[in-house]
C-alpha positions as CSV (number, residue, x, y, z in Angstrom):
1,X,-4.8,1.6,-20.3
2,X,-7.4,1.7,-17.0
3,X,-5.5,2.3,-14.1
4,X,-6.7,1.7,-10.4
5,X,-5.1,3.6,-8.0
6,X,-5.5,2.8,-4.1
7,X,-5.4,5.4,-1.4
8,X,-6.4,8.4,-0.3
9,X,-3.3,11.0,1.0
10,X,-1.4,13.6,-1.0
11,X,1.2,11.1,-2.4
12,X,-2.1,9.7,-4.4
13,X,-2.8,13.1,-5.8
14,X,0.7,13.8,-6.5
15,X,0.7,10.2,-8.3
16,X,-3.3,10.9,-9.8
17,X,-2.1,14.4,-11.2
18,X,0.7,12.9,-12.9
19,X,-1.0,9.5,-13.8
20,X,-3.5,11.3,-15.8
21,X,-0.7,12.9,-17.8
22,X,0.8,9.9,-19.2
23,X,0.0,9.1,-22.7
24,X,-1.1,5.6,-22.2
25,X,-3.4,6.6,-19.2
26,X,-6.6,5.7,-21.2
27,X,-9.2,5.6,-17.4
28,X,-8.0,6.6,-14.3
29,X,-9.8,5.3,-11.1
30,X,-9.1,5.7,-7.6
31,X,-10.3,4.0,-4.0
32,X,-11.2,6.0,-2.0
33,X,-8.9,9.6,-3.1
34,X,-10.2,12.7,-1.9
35,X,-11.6,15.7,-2.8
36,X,-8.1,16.5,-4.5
37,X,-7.7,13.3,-6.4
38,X,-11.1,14.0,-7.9
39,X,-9.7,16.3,-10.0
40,X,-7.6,13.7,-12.2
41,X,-9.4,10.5,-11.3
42,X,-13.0,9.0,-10.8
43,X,-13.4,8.7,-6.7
44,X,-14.5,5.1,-5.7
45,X,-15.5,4.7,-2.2
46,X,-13.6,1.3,-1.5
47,X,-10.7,0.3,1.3
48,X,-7.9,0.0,0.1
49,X,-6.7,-2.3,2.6
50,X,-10.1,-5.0,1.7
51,X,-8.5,-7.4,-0.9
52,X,-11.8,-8.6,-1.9
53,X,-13.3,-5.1,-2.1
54,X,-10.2,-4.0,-4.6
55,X,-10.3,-7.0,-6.3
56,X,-14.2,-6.5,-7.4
57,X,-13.6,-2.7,-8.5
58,X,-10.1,-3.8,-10.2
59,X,-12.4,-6.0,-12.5
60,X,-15.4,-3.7,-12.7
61,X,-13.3,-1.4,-14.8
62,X,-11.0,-4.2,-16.4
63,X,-8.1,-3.1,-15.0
64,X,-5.0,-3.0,-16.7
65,X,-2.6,-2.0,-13.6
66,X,-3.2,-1.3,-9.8
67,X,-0.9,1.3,-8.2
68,X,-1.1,0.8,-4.6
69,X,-0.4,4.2,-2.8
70,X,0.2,3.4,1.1
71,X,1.9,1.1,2.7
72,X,-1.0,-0.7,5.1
73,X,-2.6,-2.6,1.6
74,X,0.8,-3.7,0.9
75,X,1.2,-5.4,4.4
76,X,-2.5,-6.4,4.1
77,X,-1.4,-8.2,1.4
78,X,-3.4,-6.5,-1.5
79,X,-1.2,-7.2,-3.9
80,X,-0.9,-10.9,-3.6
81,X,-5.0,-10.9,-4.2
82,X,-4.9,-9.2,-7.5
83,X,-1.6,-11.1,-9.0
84,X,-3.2,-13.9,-8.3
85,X,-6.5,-13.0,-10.1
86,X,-3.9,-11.9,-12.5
87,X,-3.8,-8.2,-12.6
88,X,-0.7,-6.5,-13.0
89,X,0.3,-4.5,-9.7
90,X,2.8,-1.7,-8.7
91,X,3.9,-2.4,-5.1
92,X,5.4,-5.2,-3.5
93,X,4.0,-8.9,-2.2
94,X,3.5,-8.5,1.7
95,X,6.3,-10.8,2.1
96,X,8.7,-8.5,0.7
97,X,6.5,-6.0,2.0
98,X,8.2,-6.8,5.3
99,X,11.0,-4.2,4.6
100,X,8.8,-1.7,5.5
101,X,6.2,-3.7,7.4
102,X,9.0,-4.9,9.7
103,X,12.1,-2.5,10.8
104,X,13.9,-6.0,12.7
105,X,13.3,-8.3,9.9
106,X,15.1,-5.3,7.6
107,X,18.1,-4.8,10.0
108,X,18.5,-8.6,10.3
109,X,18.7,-8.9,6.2
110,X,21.1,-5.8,6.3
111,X,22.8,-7.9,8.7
112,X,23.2,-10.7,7.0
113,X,24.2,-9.1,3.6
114,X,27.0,-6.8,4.5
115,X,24.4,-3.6,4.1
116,X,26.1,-0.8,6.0
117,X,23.1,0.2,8.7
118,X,23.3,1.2,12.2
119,X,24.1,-1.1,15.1
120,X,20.9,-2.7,16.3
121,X,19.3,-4.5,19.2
122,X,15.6,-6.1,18.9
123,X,14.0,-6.7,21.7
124,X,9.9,-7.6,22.5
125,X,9.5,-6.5,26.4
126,X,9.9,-3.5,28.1
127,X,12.4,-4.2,30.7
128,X,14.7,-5.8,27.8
129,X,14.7,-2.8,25.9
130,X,15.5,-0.9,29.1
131,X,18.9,-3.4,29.4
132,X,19.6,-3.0,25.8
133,X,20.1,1.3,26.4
134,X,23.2,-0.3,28.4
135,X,25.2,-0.9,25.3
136,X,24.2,2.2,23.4
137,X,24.9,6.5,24.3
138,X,22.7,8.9,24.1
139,X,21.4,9.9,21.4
140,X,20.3,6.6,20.8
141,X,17.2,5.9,18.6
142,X,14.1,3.6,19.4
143,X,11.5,2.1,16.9
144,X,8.5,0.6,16.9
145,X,8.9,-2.4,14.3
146,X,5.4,-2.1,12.3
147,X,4.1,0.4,10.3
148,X,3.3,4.0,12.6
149,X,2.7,6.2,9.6
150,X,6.3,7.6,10.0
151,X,5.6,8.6,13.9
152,X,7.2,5.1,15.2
153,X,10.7,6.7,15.5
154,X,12.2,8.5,18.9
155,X,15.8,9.9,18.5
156,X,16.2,10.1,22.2
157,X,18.7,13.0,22.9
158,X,19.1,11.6,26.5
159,X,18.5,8.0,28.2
160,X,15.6,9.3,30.3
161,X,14.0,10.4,27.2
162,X,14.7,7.0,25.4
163,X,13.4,5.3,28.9
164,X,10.0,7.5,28.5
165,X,10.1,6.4,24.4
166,X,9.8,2.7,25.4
167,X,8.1,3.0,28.1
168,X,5.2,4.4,25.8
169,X,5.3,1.9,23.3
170,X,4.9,-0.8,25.8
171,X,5.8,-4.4,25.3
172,X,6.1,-5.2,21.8
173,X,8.7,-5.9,19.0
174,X,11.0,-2.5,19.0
175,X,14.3,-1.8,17.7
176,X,17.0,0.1,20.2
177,X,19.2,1.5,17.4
178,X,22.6,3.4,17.3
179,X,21.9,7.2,16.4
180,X,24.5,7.9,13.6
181,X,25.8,11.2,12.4
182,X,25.4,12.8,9.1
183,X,22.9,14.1,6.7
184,X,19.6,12.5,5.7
185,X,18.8,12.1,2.5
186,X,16.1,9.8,0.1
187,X,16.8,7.5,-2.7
188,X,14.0,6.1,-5.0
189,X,14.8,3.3,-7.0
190,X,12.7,0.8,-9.1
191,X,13.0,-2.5,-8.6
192,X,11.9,-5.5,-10.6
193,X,13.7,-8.7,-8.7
194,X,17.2,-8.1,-9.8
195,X,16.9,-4.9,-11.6
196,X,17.3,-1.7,-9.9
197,X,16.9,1.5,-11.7
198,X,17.5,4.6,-9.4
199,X,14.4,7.5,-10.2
200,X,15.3,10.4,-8.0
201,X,16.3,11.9,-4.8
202,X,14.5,13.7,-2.4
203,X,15.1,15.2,1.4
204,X,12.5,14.8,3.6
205,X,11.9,17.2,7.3
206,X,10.1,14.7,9.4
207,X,10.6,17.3,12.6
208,X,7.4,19.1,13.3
209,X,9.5,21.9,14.6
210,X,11.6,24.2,12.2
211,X,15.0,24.1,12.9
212,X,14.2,20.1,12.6
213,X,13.0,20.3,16.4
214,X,10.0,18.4,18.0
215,X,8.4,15.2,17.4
216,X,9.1,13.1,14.6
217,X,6.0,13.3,12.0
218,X,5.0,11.9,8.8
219,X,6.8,14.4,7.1
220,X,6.6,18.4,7.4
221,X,8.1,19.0,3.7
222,X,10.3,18.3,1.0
223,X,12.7,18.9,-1.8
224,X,14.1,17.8,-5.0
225,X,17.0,16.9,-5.9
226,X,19.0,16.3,-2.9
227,X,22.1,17.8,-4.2
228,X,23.7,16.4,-0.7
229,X,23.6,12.9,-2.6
230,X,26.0,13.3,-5.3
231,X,26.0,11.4,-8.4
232,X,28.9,9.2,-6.6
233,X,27.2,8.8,-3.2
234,X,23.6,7.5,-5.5
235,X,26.2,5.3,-6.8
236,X,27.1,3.8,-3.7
237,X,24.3,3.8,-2.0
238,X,22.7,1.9,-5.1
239,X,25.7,-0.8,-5.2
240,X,26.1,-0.7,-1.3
241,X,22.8,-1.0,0.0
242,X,20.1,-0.9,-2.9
243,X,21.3,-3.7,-5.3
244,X,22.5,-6.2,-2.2
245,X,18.8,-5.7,-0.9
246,X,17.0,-6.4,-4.1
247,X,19.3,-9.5,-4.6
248,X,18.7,-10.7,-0.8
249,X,14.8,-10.6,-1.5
250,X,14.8,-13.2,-4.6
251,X,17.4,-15.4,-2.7
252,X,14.8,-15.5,-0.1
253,X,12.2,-16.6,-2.9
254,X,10.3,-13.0,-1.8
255,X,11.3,-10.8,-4.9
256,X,10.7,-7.4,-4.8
257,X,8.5,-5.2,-7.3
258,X,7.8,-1.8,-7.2
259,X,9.7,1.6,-5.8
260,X,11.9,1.0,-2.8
261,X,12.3,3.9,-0.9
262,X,15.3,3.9,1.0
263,X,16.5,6.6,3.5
264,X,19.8,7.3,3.6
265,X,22.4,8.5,6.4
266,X,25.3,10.1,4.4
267,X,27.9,9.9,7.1
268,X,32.0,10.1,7.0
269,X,32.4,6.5,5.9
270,X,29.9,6.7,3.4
271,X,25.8,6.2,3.0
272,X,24.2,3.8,5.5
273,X,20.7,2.6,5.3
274,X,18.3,4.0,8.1
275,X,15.1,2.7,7.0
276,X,12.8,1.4,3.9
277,X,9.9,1.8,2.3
278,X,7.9,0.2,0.2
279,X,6.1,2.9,-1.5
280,X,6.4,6.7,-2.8
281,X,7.3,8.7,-0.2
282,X,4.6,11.1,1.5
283,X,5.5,14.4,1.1
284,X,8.7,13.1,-1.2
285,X,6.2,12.4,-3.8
286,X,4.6,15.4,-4.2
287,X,8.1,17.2,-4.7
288,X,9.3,14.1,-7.1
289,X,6.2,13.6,-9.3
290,X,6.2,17.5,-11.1
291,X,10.3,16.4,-12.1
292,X,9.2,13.3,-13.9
293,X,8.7,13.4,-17.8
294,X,7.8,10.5,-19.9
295,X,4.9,8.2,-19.7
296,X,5.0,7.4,-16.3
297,X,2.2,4.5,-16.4
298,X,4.0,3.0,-18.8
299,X,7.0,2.7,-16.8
300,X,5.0,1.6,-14.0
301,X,3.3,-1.3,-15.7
302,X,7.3,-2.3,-17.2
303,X,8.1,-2.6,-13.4
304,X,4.6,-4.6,-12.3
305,X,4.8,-7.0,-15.5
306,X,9.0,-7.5,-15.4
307,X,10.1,-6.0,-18.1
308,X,11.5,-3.3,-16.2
309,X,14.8,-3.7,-17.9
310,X,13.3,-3.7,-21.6
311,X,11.6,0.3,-20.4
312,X,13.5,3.4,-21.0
313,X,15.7,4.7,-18.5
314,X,13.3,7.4,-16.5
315,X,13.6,10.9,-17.6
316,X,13.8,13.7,-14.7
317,X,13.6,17.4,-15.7
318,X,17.0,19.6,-14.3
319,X,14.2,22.2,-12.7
320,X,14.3,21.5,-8.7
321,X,10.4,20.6,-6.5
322,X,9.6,22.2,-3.3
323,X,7.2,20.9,-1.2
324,X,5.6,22.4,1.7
325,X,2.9,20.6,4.0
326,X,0.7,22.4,5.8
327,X,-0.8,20.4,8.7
328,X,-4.1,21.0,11.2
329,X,-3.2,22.3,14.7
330,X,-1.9,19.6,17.2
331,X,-0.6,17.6,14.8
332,X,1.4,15.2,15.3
333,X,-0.7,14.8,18.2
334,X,-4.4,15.2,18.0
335,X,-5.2,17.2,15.0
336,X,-8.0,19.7,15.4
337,X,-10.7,18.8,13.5
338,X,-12.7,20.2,10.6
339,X,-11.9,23.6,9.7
340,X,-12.1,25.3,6.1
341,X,-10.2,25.5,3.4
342,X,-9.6,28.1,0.4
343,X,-7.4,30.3,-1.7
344,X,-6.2,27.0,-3.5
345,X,-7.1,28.5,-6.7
346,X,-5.3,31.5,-6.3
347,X,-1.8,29.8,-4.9
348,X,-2.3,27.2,-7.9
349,X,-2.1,30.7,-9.9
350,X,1.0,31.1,-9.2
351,X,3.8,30.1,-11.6
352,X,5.0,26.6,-10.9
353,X,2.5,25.9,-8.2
354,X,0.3,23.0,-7.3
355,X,-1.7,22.0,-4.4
356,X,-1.9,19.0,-3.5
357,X,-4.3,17.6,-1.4
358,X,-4.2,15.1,1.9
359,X,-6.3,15.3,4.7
360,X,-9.5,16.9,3.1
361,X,-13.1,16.4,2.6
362,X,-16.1,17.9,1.5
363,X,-18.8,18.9,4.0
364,X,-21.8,20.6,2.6
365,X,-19.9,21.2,-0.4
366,X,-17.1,23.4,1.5
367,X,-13.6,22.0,1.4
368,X,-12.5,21.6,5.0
369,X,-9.5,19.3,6.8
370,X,-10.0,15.9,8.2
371,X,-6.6,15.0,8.8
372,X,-3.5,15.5,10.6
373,X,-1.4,16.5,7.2
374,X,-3.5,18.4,5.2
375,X,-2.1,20.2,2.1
376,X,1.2,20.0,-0.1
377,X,2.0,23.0,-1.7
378,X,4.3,22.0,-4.2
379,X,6.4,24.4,-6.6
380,X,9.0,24.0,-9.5
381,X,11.4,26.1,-10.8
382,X,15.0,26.4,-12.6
383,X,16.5,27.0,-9.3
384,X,15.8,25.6,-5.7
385,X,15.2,29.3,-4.5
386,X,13.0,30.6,-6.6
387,X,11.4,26.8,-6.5
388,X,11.2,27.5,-2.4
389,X,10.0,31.1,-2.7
390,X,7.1,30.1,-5.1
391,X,6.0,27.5,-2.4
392,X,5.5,29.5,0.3
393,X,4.2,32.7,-1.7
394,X,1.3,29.7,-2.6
395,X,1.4,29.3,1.1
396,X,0.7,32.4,2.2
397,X,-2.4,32.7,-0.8
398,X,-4.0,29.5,1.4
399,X,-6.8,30.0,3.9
400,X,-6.6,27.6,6.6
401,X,-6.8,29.0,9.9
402,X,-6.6,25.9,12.0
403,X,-3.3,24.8,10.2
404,X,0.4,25.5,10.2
405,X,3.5,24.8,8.8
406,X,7.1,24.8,8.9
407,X,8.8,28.0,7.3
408,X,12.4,26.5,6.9
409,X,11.7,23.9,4.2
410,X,15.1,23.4,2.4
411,X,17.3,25.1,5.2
412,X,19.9,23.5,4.3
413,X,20.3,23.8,0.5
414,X,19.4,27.1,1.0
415,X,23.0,27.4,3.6
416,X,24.6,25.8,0.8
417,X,23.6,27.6,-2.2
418,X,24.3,31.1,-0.2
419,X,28.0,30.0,1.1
């Protein structure tokens, strides 16, 4: 089959790389990828968030499936253009987009269904969200309610610091939430309406700091499996939370279709939902994609065209992911700009290794960084350490002297497999 892929971040080379490996992937385009995603897929230089623009490349090649990437064409409503032209798309309607799109219009439906989340105040003015810290102690977590490429969250460990949080956003939809206790972890699940078919877990380190300290940021690094969600816990959080969601969205006449990404508190009374989204997770994908086996486009198009319950289960290999981003100076603030790139050869020499590429470019044919997250270096192996060590040796083979990273990815599994 020809297969359009939108976007342009390492999620999209982790989903190019593994696209191109499927047996039915005949053609393999992408709008706009990068310099990384050239290596699976023919580069198109088209938004992804212009439905008329996708629309005209999506026939140009006769495509057979679009797999939107990011969120922000999903919200743009992308998808509605092409199913209505008739193309078969991975990735939700920007109606039910709105689980991601909108973090007060998901606790509301959580609400309303019996979905265990945190307790919740939405508010639209500053000096409302200032009387809603009233009912709340610290820590207590504000959110922005759109999309904030995974930097809209403030887990406030004192009221003056959730007073400067909203004070920054300004007035505005926001979400005052209850901070709850526990570990995080990430369950993928494909939905088709009513069907849900879990894929894989992954933990995410969204703290720029190691340690999990600092800002919150799009994601530092990753892992998988997340042993932390047991086979039980997947199963409760799929009955308790996943299912009830998926069944909410056709009663509301806004079916969902794609992966839903939900993130996952598991605290003493169980898993609680802390936030959706509507798309592979960025770095979670990059650690995910290398465990998949099987034809992955084919189980892709099942979930665009409905038939997701006629596809075979998905197949995950037992070997474990690790994923390690390495981002430009000052991010997640102002990232410094520019700055070159090499040694990805020789980490991608390394057993097990891949590097996967986010914020690059070419300039006068030298790779160098134009974003704030600019690498993924990704390893697999039988066991998480040795998966872990492999990362960062491919790390440490990278020449990027304007970047950092975080040197704890996995602290915590590794705690647990030394006990």
């Amino acid at each position: 089959m020809n297969i359009l892929l939108l976007g342009s971040g390492g999620r999209e080379d982790a989903l190019a790389w593994r696209l191109r490996q499927s047996p039915s992937c005949d053609r393999l385009v992408a709008a706009p990828g990068n310099p990384g995603i050239a290596r699976w897929a023919e580069c198109v230089a088209v938004d992804p968030c212009d439905p008329q623009a996708v629309e005209t490349l999506a026939n140009q090649i006769a495509a057979d499936l679009v797999v939107i990437g990011p969120e922000a064409p999903l919200v743009a409503g992308v998808s509605d253009r092409l199913r209505a032209s008739g193309f078969a798309v991975f990735g939700p309607s920007s109606a039910a987009a709105q689980l991601e799109g909108s973090k007060g219009f998901t606790k509301d439906l959580c609400k309303a269904n019996g979905i265990p989340t945190a307790d919740y105040v939405r508010v639209e003015r500053v000096s409302d969200a200032l009387a809603a810290l009233e009912s709340f102690c610290a820590p207590v977590v504000v959110k922005a309610d759109g999309l904030a490429a995974g930097k809209g969250v403030t887990v406030a460990a004192s009221r003056e610091e959730a007073e400067q949080a909203i004070r920054r956003a300004g007035d505005g939809p926001m979400v005052i939430e209850e901070f709850l206790q526990g570990e995080e972890a990430s369950l993928f699940a494909l939905v088709d309406g009513e069907v849900v078919v879990p894929l894989a877990s992954a933990q995410d380190h969204k703290r720029v700091g190691e340690g999990d300290t600092g800002p919150n940021t799009g994601g530092m690094g990753a892992y998988a499996p997340a042993p932390v969600l047991s086979p039980a816990l997947e199963r409760r959080a799929i009955e308790e939370v996943v299912r009830p969601t998926a069944r909410a969205m056709v009663a509301a006449g806004t079916p969902f279709s794609g992966i839903l990404y939900a993130g996952l508190m598991l605290t003493d009374e169980g898993p609680k939902l802390i936030e959706y989204n509507v798309r592979f997770g960025d770095p979670e994908c990059q650690a995910i994609m290398p465990l998949v086996e099987g034809d992955l486009a084919a189980l892709l198009l099942a979930t665009a065209t409905g038939r997701l319950h006629q596809a075979p289960p998905p197949a995950l290999s037992k070997q474990h992911a690790v994923t390690v981003v390495i981002a430009a100076d000052g991010y997640p603030g102002t990232p410094a700009p520019g700055g070159g790139i090499a040694g990805l050869e020789e980490a991608e020499r390394i057993e097990g290794v891949t590097v996967f590429q986010a914020g690059t470019s070419l300039s006068g044919g030298e790779l160098v960084a134009s974003g704030g997250r600019v690498l993924a270096v990704t390893a697999v192996a039988d066991s998480f350490a040795e998966a872990r060590a492999r990362a960062y040796r491919g790390v440490d083979e990278v020449r990027y002297d304007q970047g950092f990273c975080r040197r704890d990815i996995g602290w915590r599994e590794l705690q647990r497999e030394s006990a």
